[in-house]
PANU-61643 format. One record per residue (C-alpha): residue in one letter; x, y, z. Coordinates in nm, 2 decimals. Example, Ala and Ser with C-alpha at 12.3 -4.5 7.8 and 13.67 -1.06 7.14 Angstrom:
REC   code        x        y        z
REC      A     1.23    -0.45     0.78
REC      S     1.37    -0.11     0.71
END
This chain:
REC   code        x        y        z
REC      X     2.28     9.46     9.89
REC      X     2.70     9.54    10.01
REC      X     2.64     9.93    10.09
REC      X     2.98     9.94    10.15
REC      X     3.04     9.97     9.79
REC      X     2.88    10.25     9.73
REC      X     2.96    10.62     9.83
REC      X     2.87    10.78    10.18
REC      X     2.89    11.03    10.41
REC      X     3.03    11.04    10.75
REC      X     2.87    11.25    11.03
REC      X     2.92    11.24    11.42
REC      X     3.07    10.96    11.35
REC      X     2.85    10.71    11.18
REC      X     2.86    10.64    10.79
REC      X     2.54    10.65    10.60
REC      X     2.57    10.31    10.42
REC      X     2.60    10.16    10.84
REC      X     2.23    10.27    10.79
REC      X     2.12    10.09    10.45
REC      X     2.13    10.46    10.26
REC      X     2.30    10.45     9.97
REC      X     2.32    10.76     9.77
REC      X     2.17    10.86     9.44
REC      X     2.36    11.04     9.18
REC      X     2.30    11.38     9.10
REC      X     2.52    11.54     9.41
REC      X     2.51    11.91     9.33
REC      X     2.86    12.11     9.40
REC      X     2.77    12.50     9.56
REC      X     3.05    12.78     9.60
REC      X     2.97    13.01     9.86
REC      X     2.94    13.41     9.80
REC      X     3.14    13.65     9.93
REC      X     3.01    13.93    10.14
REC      X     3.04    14.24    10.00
REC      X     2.90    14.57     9.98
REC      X     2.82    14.77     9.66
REC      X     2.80    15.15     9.69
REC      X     2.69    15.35     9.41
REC      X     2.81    15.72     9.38
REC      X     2.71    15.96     9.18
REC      X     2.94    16.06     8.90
REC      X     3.07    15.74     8.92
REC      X     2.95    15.46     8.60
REC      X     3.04    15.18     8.86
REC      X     3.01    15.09     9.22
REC      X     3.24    15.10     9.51
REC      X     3.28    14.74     9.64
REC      X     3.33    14.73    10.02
REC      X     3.48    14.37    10.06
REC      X     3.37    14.24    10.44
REC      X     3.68    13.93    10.41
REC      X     3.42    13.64    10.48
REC      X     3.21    13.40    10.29
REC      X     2.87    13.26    10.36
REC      X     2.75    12.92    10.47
REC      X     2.62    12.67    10.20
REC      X     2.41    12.38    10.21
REC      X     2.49    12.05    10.10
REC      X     2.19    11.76    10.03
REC      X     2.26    11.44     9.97
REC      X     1.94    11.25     9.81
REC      X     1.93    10.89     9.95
REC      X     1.78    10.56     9.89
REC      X     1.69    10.42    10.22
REC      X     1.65    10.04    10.21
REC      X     1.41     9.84    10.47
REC      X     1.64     9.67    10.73
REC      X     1.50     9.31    10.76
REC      X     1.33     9.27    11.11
REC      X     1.27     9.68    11.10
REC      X     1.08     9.91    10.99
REC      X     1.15    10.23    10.72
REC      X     0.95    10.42    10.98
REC      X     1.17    10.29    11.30
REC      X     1.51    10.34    11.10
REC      X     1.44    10.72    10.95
REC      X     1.35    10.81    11.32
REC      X     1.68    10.64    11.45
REC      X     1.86    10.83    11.14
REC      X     1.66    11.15    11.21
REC      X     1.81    11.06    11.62
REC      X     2.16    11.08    11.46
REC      X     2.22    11.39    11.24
REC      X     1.95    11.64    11.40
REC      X     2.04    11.60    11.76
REC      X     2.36    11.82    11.75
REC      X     2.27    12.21    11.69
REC      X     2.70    12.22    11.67
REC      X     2.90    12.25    11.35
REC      X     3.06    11.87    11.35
REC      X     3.28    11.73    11.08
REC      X     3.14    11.60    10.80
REC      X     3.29    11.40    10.51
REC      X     3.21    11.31    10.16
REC      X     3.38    10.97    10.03
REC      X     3.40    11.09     9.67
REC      X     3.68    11.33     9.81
REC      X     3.77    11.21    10.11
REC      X     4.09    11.42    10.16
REC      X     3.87    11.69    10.30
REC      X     3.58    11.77    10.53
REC      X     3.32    11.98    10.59
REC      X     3.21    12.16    10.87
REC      X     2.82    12.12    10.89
REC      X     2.52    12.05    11.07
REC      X     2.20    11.91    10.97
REC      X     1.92    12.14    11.09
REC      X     1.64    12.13    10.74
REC      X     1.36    11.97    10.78
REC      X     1.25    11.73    10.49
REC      X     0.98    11.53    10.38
REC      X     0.99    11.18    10.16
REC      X     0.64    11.01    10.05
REC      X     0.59    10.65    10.15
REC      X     0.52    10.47     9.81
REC      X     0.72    10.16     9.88
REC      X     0.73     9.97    10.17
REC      X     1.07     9.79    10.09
REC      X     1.28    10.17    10.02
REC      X     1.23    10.53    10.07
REC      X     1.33    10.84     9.89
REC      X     1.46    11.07    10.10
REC      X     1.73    11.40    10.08
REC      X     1.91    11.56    10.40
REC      X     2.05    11.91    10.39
REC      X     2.33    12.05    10.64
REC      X     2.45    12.39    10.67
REC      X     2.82    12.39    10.61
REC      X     3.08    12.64    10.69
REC      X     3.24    12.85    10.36
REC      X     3.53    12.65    10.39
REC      X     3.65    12.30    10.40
REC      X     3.93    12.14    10.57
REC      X     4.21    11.89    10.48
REC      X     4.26    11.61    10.72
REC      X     4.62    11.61    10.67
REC      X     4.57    11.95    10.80
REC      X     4.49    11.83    11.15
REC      X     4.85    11.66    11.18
REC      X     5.03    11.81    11.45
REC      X     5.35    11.95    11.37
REC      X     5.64    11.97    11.60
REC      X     5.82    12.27    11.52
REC      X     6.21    12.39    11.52
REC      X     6.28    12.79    11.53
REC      X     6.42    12.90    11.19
REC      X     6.24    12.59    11.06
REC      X     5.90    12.65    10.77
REC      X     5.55    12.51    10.71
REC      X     5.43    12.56    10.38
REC      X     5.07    12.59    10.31
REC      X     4.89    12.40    10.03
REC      X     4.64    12.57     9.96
REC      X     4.50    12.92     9.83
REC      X     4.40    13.07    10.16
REC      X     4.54    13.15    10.50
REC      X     4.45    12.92    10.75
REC      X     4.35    12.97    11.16
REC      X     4.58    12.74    11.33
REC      X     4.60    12.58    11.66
REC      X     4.94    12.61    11.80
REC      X     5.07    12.52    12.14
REC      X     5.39    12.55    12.32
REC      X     5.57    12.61    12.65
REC      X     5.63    12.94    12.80
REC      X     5.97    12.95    12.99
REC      X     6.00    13.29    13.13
REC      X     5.72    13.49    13.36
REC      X     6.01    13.81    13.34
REC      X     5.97    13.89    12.97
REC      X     5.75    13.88    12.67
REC      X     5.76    13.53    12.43
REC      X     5.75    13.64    12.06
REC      X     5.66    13.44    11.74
REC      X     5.74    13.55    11.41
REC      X     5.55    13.42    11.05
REC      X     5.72    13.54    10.75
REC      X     5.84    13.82    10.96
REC      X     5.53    13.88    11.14
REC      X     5.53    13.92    11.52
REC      X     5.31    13.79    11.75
REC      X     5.39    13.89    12.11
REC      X     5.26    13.69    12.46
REC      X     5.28    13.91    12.71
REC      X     5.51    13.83    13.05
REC      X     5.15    13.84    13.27
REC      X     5.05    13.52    13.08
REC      X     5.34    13.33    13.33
REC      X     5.53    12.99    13.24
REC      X     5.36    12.64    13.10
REC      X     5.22    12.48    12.84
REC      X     4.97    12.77    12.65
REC      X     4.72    12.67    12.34
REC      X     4.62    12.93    12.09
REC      X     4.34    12.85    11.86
REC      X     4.37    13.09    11.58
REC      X     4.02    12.96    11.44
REC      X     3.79    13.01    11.79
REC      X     4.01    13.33    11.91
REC      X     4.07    13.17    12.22
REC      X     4.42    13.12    12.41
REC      X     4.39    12.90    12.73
REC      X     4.69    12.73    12.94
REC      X     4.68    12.34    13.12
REC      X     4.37    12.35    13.32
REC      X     4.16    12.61    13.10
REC      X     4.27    12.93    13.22
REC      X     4.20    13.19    12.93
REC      X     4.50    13.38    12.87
REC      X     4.36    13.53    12.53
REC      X     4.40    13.91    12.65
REC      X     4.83    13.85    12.67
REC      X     4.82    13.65    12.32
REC      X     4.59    13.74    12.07
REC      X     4.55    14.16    12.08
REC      X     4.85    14.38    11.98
REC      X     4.89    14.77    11.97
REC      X     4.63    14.74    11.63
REC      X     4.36    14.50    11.85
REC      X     4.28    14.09    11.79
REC      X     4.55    14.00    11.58
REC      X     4.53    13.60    11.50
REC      X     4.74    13.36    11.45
REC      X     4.77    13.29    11.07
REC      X     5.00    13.05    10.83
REC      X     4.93    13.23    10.46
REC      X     4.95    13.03    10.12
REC      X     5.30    12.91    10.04
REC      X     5.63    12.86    10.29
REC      X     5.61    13.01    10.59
REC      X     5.95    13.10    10.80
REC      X     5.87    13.06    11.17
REC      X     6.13    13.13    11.46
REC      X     6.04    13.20    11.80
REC      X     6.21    13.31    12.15
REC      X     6.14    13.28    12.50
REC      X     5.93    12.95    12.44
REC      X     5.98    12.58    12.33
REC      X     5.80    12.22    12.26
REC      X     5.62    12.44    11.99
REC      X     5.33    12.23    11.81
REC      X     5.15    12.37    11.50
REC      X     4.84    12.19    11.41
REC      X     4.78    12.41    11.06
REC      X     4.40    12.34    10.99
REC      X     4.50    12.38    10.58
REC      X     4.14    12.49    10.44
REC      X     3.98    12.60    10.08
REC      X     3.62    12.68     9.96
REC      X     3.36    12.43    10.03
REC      X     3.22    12.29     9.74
END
């Protein structure tokens, strides 16, 4: 059987159809729910919704066929398959063929069970945790960015995104500006190449030193990074070789 006609997903990076799993129709699609609180009040003939601006996690299963690989065993491949998508308890990237543009960020963590009615093939489904959203891989393109220059965002929701640039004075504050928005790095974070990752809330320069107390907290506390849907103007002073990676996102489905 050519598994590589058939769809797949990619985790850690191995495909399942390397593995002789092809997968069975039926893939469920899952929106995840946003958090909210609903207070009731007395006098009131409807509740007070206290929105908590995140989403949960979803799971995602993919049923499988898993086919005997000749001179193994199905017992000796699931354990070598089990070897490859438990042993990481990090969210990694995980992609689904049938839209390919996007991934997820998952890990596999349920434990399942498959009965062993065939020696040739085995029945079997693996569930990962994935994050609310999902990401596009033209997303992780670095862009090299001019002052007075815009990145437009594709999609529906803000994204977190990693940008990184050079700091050329120690004597005064470096300011960015997003439609307007400033974002100030203090004097005390000195010159050099700084990285701020919107997404982890973590600013470090060239040999890991965390600078994240002189770039990510304003007079109002953490204030991230953020590119929102549509254009976004950017100009900058006090800094150049500016790099935007934008990490476009959208709900997982």
């Amino acid at each position: 059987m050519n598994f590589t006609k058939y769809p797949y997903f990619q985790f850690r990076g191995r495909k399942s159809n390397e593995l002789n799993m092809r997968i069975k129709n039926g893939t469920e699609f899952v929106i995840p729910e946003s958090v909210l609180d609903f207070q009731s009040v007395d006098g009131r003939s409807s509740d007070i919704i206290f929105d908590k601006n995140k989403f949960k996690d979803i799971e995602k299963s993919f049923a499988v066929r898993l086919f005997k690989q000749k001179d193994s065993n199905i017992a000796t491949q699931l354990r070598n398959i089990a070897g490859w998508l438990y042993v990481s308890k990090e969210y990694s990237p995980l992609v689904f063929s049938e839209y390919g543009d996007y991934y997820y960020k998952a890990v596999c963590y349920a434990s399942t069970t498959a009965a062993d009615n065939k020696r040739e093939w085995l029945d079997i489904e693996f569930t990962f945790k994935c994050q609310a959203f999902m990401f596009r891989l033209d997303g992780e393109d670095e862009r090299d960015i001019e002052s007075g220059s815009a990145l437009t965002n594709p999609e529906p929701f803000e994204s977190l995104p990693m940008i990184t640039f050079n700091k050329t004075t120690s004597t005064a504050d470096s300011t960015l500006f997003i439609n307007g928005e400033q974002y100030t790095i203090a004097k005390e974070a000195g010159t050099g190449i700084i990285t701020i990752d919107s997404e982890t809330g973590i600013a470090y320069k060239e040999g890991g030193v965390n600078v994240s107390k002189y770039c990510l907290i304003n007079g109002a506390g953490y204030h991230p990074i953020t590119l929102q849907p549509g254009r976004n103007e950017i100009s900058y002073n006090n800094m150049d070789q500016v790099k935007i990676k934008p990490r476009w996102r959208n709900l997982a489905i």
